[in-house]
C-alpha positions as YAML, in Angstrom:
chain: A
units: angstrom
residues:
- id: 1
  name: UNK
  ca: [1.32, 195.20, 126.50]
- id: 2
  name: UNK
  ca: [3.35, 193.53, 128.57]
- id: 3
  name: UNK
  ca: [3.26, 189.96, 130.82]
- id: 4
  name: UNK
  ca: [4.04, 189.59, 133.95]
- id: 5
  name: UNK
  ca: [4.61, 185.32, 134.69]
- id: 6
  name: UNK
  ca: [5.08, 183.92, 137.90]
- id: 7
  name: UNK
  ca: [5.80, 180.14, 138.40]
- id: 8
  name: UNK
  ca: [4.40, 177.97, 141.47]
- id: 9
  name: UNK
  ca: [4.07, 174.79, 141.50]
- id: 10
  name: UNK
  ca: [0.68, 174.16, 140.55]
- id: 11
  name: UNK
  ca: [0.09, 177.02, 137.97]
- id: 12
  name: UNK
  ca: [1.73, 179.20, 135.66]
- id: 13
  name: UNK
  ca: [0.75, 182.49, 136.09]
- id: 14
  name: UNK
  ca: [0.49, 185.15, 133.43]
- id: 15
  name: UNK
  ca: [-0.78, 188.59, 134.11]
- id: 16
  name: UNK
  ca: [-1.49, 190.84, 130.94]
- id: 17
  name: UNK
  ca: [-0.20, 194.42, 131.61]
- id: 18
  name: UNK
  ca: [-1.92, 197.07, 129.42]
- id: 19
  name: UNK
  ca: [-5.51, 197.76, 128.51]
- id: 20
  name: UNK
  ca: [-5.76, 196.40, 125.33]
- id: 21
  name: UNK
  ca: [-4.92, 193.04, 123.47]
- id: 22
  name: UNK
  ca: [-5.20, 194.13, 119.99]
- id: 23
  name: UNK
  ca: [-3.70, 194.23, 116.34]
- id: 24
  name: UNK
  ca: [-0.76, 196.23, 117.53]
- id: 25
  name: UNK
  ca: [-0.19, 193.37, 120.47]
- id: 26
  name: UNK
  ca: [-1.43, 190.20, 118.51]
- id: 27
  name: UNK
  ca: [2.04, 189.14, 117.32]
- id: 28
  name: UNK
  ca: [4.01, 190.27, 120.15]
- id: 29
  name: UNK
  ca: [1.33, 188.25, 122.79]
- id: 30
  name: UNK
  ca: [1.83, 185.15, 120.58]
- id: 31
  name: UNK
  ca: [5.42, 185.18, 120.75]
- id: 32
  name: UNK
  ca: [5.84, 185.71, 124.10]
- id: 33
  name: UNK
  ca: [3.25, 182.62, 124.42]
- id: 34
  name: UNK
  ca: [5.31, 180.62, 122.22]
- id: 35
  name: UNK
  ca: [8.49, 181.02, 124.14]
- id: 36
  name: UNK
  ca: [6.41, 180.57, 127.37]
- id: 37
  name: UNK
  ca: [4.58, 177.42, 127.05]
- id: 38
  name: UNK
  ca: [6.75, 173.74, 127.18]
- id: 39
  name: UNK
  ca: [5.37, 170.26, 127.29]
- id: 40
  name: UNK
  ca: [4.75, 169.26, 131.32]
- id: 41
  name: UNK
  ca: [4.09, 172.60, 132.62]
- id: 42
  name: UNK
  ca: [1.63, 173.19, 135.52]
- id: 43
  name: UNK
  ca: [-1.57, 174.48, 133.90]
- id: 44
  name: UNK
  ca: [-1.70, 178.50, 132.63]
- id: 45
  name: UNK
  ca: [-3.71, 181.01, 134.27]
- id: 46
  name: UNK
  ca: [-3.74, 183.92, 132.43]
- id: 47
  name: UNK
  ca: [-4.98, 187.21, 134.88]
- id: 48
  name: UNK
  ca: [-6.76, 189.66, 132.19]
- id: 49
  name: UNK
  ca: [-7.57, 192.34, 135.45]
- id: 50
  name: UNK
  ca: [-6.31, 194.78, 133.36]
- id: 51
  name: UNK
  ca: [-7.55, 194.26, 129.70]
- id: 52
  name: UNK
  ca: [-10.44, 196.54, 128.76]
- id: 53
  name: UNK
  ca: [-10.75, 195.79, 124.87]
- id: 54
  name: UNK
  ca: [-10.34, 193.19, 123.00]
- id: 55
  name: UNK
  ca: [-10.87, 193.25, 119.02]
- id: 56
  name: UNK
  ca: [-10.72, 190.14, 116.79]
- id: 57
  name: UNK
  ca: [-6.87, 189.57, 116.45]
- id: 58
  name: UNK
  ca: [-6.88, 190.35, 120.45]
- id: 59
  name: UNK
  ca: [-9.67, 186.98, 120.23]
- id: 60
  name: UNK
  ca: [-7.54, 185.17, 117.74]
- id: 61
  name: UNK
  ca: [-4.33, 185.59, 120.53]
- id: 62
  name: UNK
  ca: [-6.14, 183.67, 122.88]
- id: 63
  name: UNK
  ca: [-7.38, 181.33, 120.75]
- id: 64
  name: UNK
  ca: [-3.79, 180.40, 119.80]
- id: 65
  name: UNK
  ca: [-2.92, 180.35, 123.35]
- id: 66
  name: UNK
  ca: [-5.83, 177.55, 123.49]
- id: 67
  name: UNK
  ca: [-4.22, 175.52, 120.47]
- id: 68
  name: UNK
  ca: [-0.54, 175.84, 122.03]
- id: 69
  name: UNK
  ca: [-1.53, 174.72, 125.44]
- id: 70
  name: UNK
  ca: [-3.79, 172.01, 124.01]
- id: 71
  name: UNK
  ca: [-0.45, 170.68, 121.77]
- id: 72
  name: UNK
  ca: [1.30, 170.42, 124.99]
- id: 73
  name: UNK
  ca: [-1.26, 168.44, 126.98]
- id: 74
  name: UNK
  ca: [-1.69, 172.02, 129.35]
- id: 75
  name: UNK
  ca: [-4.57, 173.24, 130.98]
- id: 76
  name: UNK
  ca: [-5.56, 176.64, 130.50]
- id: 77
  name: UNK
  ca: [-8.10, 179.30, 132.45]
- id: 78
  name: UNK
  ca: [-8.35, 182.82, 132.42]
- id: 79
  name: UNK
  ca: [-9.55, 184.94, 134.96]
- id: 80
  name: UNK
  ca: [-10.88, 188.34, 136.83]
- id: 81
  name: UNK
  ca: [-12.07, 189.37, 132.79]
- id: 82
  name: UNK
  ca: [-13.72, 193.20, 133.08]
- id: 83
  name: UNK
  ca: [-17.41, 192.87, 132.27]
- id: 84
  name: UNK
  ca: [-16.75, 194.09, 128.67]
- id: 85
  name: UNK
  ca: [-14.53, 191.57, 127.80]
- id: 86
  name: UNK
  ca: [-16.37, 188.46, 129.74]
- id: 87
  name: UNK
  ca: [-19.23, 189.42, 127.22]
- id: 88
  name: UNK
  ca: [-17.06, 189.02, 124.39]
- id: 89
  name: UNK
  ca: [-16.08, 186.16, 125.39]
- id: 90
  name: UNK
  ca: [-19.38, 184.85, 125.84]
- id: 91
  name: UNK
  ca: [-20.68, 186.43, 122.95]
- id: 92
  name: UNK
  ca: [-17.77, 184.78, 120.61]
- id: 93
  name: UNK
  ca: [-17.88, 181.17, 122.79]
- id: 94
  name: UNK
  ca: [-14.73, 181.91, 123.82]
- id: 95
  name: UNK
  ca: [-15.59, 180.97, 127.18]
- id: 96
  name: UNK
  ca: [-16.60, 177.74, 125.86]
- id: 97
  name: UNK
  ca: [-13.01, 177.17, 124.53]
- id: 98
  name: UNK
  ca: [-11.00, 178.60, 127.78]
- id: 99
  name: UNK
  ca: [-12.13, 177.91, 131.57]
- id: 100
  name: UNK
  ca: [-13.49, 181.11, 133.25]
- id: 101
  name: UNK
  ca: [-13.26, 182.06, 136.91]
- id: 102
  name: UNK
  ca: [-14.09, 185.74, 138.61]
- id: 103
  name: UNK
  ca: [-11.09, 185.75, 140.61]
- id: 104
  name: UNK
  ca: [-7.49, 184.37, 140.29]
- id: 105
  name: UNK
  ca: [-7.96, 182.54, 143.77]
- id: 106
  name: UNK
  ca: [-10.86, 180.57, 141.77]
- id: 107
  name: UNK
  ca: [-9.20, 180.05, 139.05]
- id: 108
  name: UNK
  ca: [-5.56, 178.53, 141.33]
- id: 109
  name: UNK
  ca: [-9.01, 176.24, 143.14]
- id: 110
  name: UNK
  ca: [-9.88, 174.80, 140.21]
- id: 111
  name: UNK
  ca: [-7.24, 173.94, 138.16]
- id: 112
  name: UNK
  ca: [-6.39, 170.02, 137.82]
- id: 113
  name: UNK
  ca: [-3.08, 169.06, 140.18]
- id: 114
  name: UNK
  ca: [-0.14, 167.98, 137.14]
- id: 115
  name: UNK
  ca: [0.21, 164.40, 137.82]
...
């Protein structure tokens, strides 16, 4: 698993490369996260296009995504999950924790402009 980021100036973009976000990625995803995220960045949009599975420490990743950006006052969405994970994240309120969108051009609509 890798990430692909991309900076504009309203969002951070991160696009998870690789199928799964699992045990084997768990620590490695955090890291990179914790590296990543800084007080008075643009909101994160992380693109999951490509993530087909997603066990419990693959869950437990983004929820420590959640708490980091939440620490630094930063918005966070995810978007265009594959139906398999979008139930997860449904199933596990995940989706209740994280904003949702379809499609990365929603999720860039409807993120809040940094002041």
């Amino acid at each position: 698993m890798s990430l692909q980021v991309n900076h504009t100036p309203t969002a951070t973009l991160v696009t998870l490369d690789g199928p799964n976000v699992d045990v084997r990625q768990s620590e490695t995803l955090k890291s990179a996260f914790k590296s990543l995220v800084t007080a008075g960045m643009p909101p994160v949009i992380i693109d999951a296009n490509q993530v087909m599975f997603v066990d419990s420490a693959g869950l437990g990743v983004f929820l420590f995504i959640k708490r980091l950006c939440d620490q630094n006052s930063i918005h966070i969405a995810m978007c265009a999950l594959q139906p398999q994970f979008a139930q997860l994240a449904a199933l596990t309120n995940l989706s209740r924790a994280v904003s949702l969108y379809d499609t990365l051009d929603d999720a860039l609509a409807a993120v809040p402009v940094a002041e």
